[in-house]
Structure formats: C-alpha cells, structure tokens
N, C-alpha and C positions, 0 to 999 in steps of 0.2 A: 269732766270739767277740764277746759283748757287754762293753761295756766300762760300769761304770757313772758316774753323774752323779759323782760323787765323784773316781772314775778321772780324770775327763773336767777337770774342775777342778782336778785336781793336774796334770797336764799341762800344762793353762795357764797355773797358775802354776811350772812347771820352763820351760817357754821365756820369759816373759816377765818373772822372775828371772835369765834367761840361766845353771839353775845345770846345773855340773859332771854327766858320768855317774855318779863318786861318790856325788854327793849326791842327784841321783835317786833310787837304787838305796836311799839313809837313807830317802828319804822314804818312799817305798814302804814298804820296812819297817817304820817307825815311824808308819806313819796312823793315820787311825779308823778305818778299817774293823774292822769287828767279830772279825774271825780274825786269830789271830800272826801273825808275820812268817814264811816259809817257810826251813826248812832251807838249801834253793837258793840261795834268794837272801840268807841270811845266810853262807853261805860263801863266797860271789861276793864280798863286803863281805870276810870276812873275809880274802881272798885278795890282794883292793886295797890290805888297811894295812901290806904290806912292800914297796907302793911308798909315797917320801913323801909325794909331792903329792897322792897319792891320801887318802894317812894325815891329812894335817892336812883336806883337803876334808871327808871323814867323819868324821873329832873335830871339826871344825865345827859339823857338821851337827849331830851329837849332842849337844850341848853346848846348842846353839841348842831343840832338843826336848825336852831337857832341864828347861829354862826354863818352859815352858810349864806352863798353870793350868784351872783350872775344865772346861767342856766338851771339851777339848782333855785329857784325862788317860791316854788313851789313848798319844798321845804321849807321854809322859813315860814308862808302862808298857812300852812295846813298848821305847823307849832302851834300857832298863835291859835288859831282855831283850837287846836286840841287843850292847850293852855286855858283858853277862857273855859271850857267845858268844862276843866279841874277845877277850878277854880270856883264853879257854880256847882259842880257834884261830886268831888272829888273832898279827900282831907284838907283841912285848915291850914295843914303845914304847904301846901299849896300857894292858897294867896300869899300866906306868910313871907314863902323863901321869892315869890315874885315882889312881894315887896320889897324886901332885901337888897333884889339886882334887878329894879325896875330899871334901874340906866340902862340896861342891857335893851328893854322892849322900848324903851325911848328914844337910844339910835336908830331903831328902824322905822320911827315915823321920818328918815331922810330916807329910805331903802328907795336904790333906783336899777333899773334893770327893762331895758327894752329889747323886744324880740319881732322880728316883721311889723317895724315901725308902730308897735303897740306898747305903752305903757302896762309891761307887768309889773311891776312895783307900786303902782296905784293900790290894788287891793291888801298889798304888805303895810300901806303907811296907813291905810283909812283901819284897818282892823288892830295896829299899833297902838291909833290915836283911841281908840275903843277902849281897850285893855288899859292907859295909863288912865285915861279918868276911870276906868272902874275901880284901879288898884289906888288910887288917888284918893279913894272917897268912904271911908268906913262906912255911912249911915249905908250906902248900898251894896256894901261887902255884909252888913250884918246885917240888910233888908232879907237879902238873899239867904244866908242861912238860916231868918228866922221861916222864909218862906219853904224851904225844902224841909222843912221838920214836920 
C-alpha cells in the first residue's frame, strides 16, 4: 500500500499534535484529499460519539475544521458532510450541540473561496444551507431518529 505525501504529513502531524484516535479518524475524513470521506470510516466516527470522551474529542475536531478558510476548504466541506452523517447516525448529543452553535454552520452559507477561476465555496454554502434547515426543523430531526431505530 502506497501511502501518500499528504498521508504522510497528516501523520505527522497526528503524532507530533499527540491527537486522540478520535480525532485521527476527523482528520482523515475531513482532509484535502480530493475524494469524500468513506462510509467506513464515517461510521467508525459515528459509532465513537456515544462514547463521551470520544464525542467531545470529535465535536473538537470538527469544530476546529470547521473554522478553516481559503485553500483549506475542503476541510470545512467534508465537516459538514461528516457532521450531517452524525447527526443522521451518530448520538443525539450530536444534532444537540449543533444546535447549540448552529451560527457557526450559518456563517458558511457566505463561505467564499475560488481556485482556477472556479467557485469552490459553492459546495461549502449549498451543503451549509442543508444542514441549517435540517438542524432548523425537529419534525425531521425526529423523522430521522424515529427512522434509523
């Protein structure tokens, strides 16, 4: 298995960050690498936030990628993606805390960022605008829970 440069430098900085296996497993899922984050391993994630320590380490981490701007927007897309995943399979305390700091997922329906005269920030504000009416709307916060039981 080849691992790439990119691989290789998130690695390095997961040890010499000293962070969690939780928060490995965000970071992975929320790089730049050019492909989504994996079913797999958003389940694994998703599996981890009904333990707590696990749960605040990855709302950490997401929160913290969240943040992120310009070349880095990737990160912020994949969160979101990873975020609604939680949110649909993941613990309660999930939609909960994004309810909480939904302003946070609200300022990035402006998220702007172009790269070779391409709007990459499109996908950050349409997937934004997703997330606040899902987190906006109980009857389909608790359609969904009553669906996944």
């Amino acid at each position: 298995m080849q691992v790439s440069v990119a691989g290789l430098r998130r690695n390095i900085k997961n040890i010499a960050h000293n962070y969690t296996e939780p928060q490995k497993k965000v970071r992975e899922a929320t790089s730049n690498d050019p492909w989504g984050p994996s079913s797999t391993l958003m389940s694994e994630i998703a599996d981890l936030t009904y333990n707590i320590e696990a749960f605040s380490q990855i709302m950490e981490m997401l929160w913290k990628r969240l943040n992120d701007h310009g070349k880095n927007w990737r990160h912020v897309y994949k969160s979101l993606v990873l975020l609604e995943y939680l949110i649909k399979t993941g613990s309660e305390r999930v939609g909960s805390q994004c309810k909480e700091n939904i302003y946070a997922i609200q300022t990035l329906k402006d998220f702007q960022y172009f790269e070779d005269n391409k709007d990459q920030g499109l996908n950050v504000r349409e997937k934004a605008k997703q997330l606040v009416i899902l987190l906006s709307s109980e009857e389909r916060l608790r359609m969904m829970n009553v669906l996944e039981l």
